[in-house]
N, C-alpha and C positions, 0 to 999 in steps of 0.2 A: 382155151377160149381167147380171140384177140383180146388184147387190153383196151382199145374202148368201145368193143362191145360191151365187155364184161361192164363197165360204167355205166354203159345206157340200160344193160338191162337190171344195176341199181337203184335206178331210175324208177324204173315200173315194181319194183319190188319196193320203195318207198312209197309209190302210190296206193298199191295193195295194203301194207300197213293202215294210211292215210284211212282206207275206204272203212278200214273195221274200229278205229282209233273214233274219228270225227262221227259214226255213227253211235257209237256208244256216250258221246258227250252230245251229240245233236238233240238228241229228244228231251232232254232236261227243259230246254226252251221252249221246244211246241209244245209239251204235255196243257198250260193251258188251253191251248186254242182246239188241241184234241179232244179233251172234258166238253168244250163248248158244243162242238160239232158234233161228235159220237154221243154226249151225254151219259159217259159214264160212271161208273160208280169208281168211290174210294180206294177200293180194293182190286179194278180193275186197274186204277191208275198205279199202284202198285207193281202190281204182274207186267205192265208194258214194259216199266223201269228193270224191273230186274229178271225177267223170264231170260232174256238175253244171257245176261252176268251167269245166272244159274248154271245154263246148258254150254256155255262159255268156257269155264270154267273147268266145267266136269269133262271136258272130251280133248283138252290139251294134249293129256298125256297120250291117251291112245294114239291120238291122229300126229302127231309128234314123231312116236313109236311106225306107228305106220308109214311114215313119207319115207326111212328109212328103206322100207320092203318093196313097196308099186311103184315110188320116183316120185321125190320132193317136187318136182315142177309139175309134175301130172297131179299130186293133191294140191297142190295150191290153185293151179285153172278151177279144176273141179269144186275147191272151195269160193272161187268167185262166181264161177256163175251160178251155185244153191242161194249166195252173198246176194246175187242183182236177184235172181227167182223172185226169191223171199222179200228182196225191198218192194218189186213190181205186188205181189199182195198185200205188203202193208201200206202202199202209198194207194189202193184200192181198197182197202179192208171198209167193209159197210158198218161192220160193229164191233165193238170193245173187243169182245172175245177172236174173231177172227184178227185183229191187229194183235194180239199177244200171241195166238197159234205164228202167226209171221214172223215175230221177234225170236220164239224158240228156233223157226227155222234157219235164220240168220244165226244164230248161236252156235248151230253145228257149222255153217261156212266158212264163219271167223275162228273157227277152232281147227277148221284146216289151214286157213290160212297163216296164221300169226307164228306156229311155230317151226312152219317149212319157209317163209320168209328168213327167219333166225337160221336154218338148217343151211340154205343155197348160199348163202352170205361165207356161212364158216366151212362150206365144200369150195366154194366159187373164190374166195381171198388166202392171202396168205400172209403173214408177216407184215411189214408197218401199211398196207393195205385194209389188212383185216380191221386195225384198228381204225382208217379212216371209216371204213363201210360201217365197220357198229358204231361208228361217233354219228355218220348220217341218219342209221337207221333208229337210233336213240333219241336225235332230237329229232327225229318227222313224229317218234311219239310225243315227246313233251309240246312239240308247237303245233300239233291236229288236236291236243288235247285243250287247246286255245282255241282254236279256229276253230272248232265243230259250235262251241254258244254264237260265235260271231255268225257262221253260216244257216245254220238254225235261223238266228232270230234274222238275217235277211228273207231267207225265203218263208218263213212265217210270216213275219211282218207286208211284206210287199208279195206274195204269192200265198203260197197255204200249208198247213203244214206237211199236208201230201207230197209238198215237192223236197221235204225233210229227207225223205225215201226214196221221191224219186230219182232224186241227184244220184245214186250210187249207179243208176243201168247204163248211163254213157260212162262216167268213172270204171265199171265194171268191162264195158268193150274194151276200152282204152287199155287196160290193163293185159285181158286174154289176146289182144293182138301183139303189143309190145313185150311180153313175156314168150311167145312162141318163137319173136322173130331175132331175141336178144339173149336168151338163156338158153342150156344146154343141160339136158334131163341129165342127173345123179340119184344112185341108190347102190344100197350097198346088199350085191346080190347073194353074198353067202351068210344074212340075214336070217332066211330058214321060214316058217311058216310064221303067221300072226298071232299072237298068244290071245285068244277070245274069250277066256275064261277070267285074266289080268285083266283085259280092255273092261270086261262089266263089273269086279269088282272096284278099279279105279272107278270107274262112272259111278256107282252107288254111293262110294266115298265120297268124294268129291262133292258130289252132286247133294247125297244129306246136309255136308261140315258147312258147303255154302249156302243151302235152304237155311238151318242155323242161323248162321250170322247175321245173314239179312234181315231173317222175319224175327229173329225173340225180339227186337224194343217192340211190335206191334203185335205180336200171338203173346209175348210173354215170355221170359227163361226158365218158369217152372211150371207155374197156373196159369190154364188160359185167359190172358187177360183182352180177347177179341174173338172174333165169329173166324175160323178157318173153312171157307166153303170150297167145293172143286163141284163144279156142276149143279147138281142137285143133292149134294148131301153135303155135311155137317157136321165137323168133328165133335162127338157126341161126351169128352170124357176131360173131368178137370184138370188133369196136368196135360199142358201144353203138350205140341208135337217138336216144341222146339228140343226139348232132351230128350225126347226120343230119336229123334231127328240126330243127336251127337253121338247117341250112344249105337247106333246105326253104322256111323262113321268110323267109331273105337275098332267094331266089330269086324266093319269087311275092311278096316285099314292093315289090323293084324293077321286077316283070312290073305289079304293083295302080298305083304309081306315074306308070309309064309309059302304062298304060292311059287310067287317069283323064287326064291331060296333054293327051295323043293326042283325048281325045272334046272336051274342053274347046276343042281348040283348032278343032276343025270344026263348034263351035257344039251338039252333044251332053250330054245331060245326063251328069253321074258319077254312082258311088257317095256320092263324097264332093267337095265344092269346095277346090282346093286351095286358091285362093284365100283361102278363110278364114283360112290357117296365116301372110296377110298382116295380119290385126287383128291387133296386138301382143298385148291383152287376153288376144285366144282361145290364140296360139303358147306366149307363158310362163305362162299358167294352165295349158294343158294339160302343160307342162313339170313346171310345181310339182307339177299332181295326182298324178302319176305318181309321183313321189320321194317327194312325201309319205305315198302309200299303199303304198310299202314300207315305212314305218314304224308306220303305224296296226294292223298285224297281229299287233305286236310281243307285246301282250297276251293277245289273243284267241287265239290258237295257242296258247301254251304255260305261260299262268298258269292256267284251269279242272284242266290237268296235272297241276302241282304242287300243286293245292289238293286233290286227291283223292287222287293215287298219295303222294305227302310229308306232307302233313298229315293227312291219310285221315277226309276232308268227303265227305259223299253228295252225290250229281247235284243234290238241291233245295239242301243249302248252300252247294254253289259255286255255282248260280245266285242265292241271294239275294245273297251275298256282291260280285258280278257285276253287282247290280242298283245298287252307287254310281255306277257307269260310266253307269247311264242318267240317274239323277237327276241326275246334272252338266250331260248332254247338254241335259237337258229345260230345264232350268236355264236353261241356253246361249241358250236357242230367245228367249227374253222376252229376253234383254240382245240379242242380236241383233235383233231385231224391233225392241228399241228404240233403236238404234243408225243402222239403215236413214236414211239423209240428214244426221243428224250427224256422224258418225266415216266416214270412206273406208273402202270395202268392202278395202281390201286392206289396210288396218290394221286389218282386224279379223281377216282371215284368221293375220297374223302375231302377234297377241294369240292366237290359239287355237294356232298351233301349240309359239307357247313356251309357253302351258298346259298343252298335250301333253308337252311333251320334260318339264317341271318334273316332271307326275305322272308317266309313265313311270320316269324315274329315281329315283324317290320309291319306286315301287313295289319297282324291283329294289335298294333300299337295305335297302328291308324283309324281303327273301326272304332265310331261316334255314332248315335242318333242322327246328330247334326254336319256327320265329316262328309267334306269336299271329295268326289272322286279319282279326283286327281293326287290324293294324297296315297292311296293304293299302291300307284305304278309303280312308282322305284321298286317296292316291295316284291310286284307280284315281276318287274324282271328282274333280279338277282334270282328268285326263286326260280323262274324259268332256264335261264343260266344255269344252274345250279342241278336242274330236272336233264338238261342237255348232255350237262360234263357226266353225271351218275349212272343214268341210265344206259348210255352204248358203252360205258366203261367196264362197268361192273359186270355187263353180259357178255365183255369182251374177255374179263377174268373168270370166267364160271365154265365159257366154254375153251378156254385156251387150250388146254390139258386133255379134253375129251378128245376120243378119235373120231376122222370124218366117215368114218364108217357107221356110228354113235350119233353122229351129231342130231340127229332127228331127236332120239333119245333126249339127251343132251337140254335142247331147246324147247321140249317140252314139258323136262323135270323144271328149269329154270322159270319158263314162263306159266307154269302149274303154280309155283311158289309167289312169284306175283299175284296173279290171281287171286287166290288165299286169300293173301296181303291184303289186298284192294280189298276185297268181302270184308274182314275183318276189320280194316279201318273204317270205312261204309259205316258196321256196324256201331263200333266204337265211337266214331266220333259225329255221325246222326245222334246216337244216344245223349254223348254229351251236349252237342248243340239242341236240343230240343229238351233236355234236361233241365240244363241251365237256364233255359228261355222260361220254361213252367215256374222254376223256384222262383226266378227274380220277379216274375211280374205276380204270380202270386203273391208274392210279400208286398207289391205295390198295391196291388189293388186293396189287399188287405187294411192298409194304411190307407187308405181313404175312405175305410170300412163299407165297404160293399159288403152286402150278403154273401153268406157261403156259396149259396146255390149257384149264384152271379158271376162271382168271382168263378167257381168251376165251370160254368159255360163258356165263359169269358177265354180264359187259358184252353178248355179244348180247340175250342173254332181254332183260336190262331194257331197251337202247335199242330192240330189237327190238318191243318189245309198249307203247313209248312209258312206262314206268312202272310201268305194269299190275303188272309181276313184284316190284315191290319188297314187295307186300303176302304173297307166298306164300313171299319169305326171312326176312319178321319173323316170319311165324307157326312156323316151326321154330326151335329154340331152337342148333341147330349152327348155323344161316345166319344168327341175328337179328345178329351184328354185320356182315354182309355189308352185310343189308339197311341197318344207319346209314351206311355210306359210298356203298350208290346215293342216299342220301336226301339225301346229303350232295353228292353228284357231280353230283344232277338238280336240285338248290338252287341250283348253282353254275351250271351249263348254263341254267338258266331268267332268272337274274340277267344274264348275259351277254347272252344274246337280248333282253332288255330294253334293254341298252344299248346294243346294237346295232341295235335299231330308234331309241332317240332318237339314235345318230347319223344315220343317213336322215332322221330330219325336222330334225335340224340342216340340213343339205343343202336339204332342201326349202324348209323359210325362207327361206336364203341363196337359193334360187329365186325365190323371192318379190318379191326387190327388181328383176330382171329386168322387171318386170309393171309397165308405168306406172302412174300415180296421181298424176295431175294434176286440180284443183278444177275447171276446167272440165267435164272430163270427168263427173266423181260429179255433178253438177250438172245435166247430160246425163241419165243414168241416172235420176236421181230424178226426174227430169220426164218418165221416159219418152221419152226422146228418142234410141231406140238402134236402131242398125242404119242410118238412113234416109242415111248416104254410104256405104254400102258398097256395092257394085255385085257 
């Protein structure tokens, strides 16, 4: 392919990213104005949020596996335009239930797209190229992951939140015309048939381990401690579905394992090569990604939070607010790019993630009832810096070693392991943050001795509604000291989850050194010279 074609059609393969990136952080912001509109329930607002992440999630690995067989550039179109389909019904959905059927559907287009983007990258570059391409395509994640509140709350605020959705159908042309007319179809044809019996155990994996994560703080991790409804029925029995729901996952994780083995060994293609999890490269990268993407959510969950419900900033200034975390990224993109063959890709990953853990904990130093917003920034860019240098780095070390024959494979196990990640931090540190928020201001309210009862309604409404309610006890002059001790309670909860994500990428670092990094090797890489002993 000429060389700058190949550039322009990075381009559009950033944009694609971009479309599934900034839509998964965009609806955080409309969700109020959609309860307004649609009038939905609790539990619906729930399922908008994470229906997506779910089916997300669970179809990585197959469609990964698959770009491999039909042609990575042919599932990536195909996953953009189910991507616009699906935005065109949720940016028309008349009610709750039909906006979440939309969000599933978009879940399966983003799962085509996210890990044949990673695949065309590592067929389409080579050598200290490769490494600029994953440095750009690493920071369009970290800085869409800024821009999607800031875009969000523009077109909420000054349009609706319809146009949340609807933004993706021109992004979406833009992308299937610039990808046709810039990229050049790869697959690797002696691939062999699609293992369908892998693809649905991955899927029921997957698909349980992340149901888990997400819903035990609200079903509960052992008794049901809420209503589980799917239509008209009713989880009828006291122990939660959340451990059944893992123990699900145990089951067909060991059946996926066995499987794949089993085909591997009568000369059969798999879902997945285990083989691969024999590159050191690919085993402790995919280790680190995981851990460290329980900690990268640390922000993005529950600081837009407190920057609306505690500080009481509208959807466009928490998203500009929001936007230091991209320009770090962006930032990131040129120091990584120019780093590519001088510095070892795995010292750069570890530079970005102590830039991580620095601003992260920068931030929750700055979090007050009463702090200035601008006290944030510096914080949240190092951190974005920090998301920039890590991220195309770390995926540049995971797939260096795999073959391009693989690489679908490859980019699916990797971006499988994120996924997880993100679930699991989700889980972790919502728990924490609303944990934390219940204990403290119970103990205040308490100390003012309000009633039991009081005090228990008091702390549902606000962890119940994520914050939401602290604005409707300041505006009553009987509850406005209620309201400083949630504001006080959700400062402290939102601080803690912060430092509870940098400790996960402490963790994750400490990962890190796991992962060889030998001059030989970078030396390998940067000549392009990856994959050709792996069998």
């Amino acid at each position: 392919m000429h060389s700058s074609r190949r550039w322009l059609g990075l381009v559009f393969i950033s944009i694609a990213v971009s479309l599934i990136i900034v839509d998964s952080t965009i609806v955080n912001v409309a969700i109020p104005s959609i309860v307004e509109d649609l009038g939905i329930t609790s539990t619906q607002v729930q399922w908008v949020q994470e229906s997506y992440t779910l089916v997300f999630a669970s179809l990585l690995l197959v469609f990964g596996s698959l770009a491999d067989r039909v042609g990575r550039r042919r599932l990536m179109l195909t996953g953009v335009v189910i991507f616009a389909a699906a935005s065109v019904g949720a940016a028309l959905a008349p009610t709750g239930d039909a906006l979440i059927l939309a969000r599933l559907i978009q879940g399966i287009g983003g799962a085509m797209i996210l890990p044949t983007t990673l695949s065309l990258i590592n067929a389409g570059f080579r050598g200290r190229e490769r490494g600029i391409a994953f440095a750009v395509w690493g920071s369009t994640i970290g800085g869409m992951a800024a821009v999607g509140p800031l875009l969000g709350g523009w077109l909420t605020t000054d349009f609706s939140w319809r146009w949340a959705f609807g933004i993706n159908i021109p992004l979406g042309i833009v992308i299937v015309i610039g990808v046709l007319l810039t990229i050049t179809e790869s697959r690797d044809r002696g691939a062999g048939r699609v293992d369908y019996v892998g693809g649905m155990l991955s899927f029921v994996t997957f698909g349980a381990l992340v149901f888990g994560l997400i819903e035990g703080r609200t079903l509960g991790w052992w008794s049901v401690d809420g209503d589980f409804t799917i239509g008209g029925w009713t989880w009828p029995w006291q122990v939660s579905p959340v451990p059944i729901a893992f123990g699900v996952a145990v089951v067909t994780a060991g059946a996926f394992i066995t499987w794949c083995l089993r085909r591997e060994r009568v000369g059969k293609p798999a879902l997945i090569t285990l083989g691969l999890f024999r590159i050191p490269t690919f085993r402790y990268g995919n280790i680190a990604a995981l851990i460290v993407s329980l900690g990268e959510f640390g922000l993005i969950l529950s600081l837009p939070l407190w920057l609306q419900f505690v500080l009481g900033l509208d959807a466009l200034h928490t998203g500009f607010v929001l936007l230091a975390l991209a320009v770090g990224s962006f930032v990131a993109s040129g120091a990584a790019g120019a780093s590519t063959g001088r510095v070892r890709a795995v010292s750069v990953v570890r530079i970005g993630i102590i830039a991580e853990i620095v601003g992260v904990v920068a931030v929750g130093l700055a979090i007050a009832p009463d702090a200035a917003w601008g006290w944030v920034l510096p914080g949240l860019f190092v951190y974005g810096f920090g998301v920039g240098l890590a991220t195309a780095q770390l995926t540049g070390v995971i797939l260096a070693d795999v073959p391009v024959a693989q690489s679908g494979q490859g980019s699916g196990t990797q971006s499988t392991s994120r996924q997880v990640g993100a679930a699991l931090g989700i889980a972790i540190l919502g728990t924490v943050l609303f944990t934390s928020t219940a204990g403290v201001l119970t103990s205040a309210l308490d100390a003012r001795g309000l009633p039991a009862n009081e005090v228990d309604q008091v702390v549902s409404t606000v962890v119940d509604s994520a914050g939401a309610a602290i604005e409707e006890l300041a505006a009553s002059s009987t509850t406005a000291a209620l309201a400083d001790d949630a504001k006080t309670a959700f400062s402290d909860g939102t601080r803690w989850s912060a430092f509870t994500a940098a400790g996960f990428l402490a963790v994750g670092l400490a990962a890190t050194f796991a992962i060889p990094s030998r001059r030989h090797d970078d030396a390998r890489v940067a000549a392009g010279e990856t994959g050709s002993d792996i069998s």
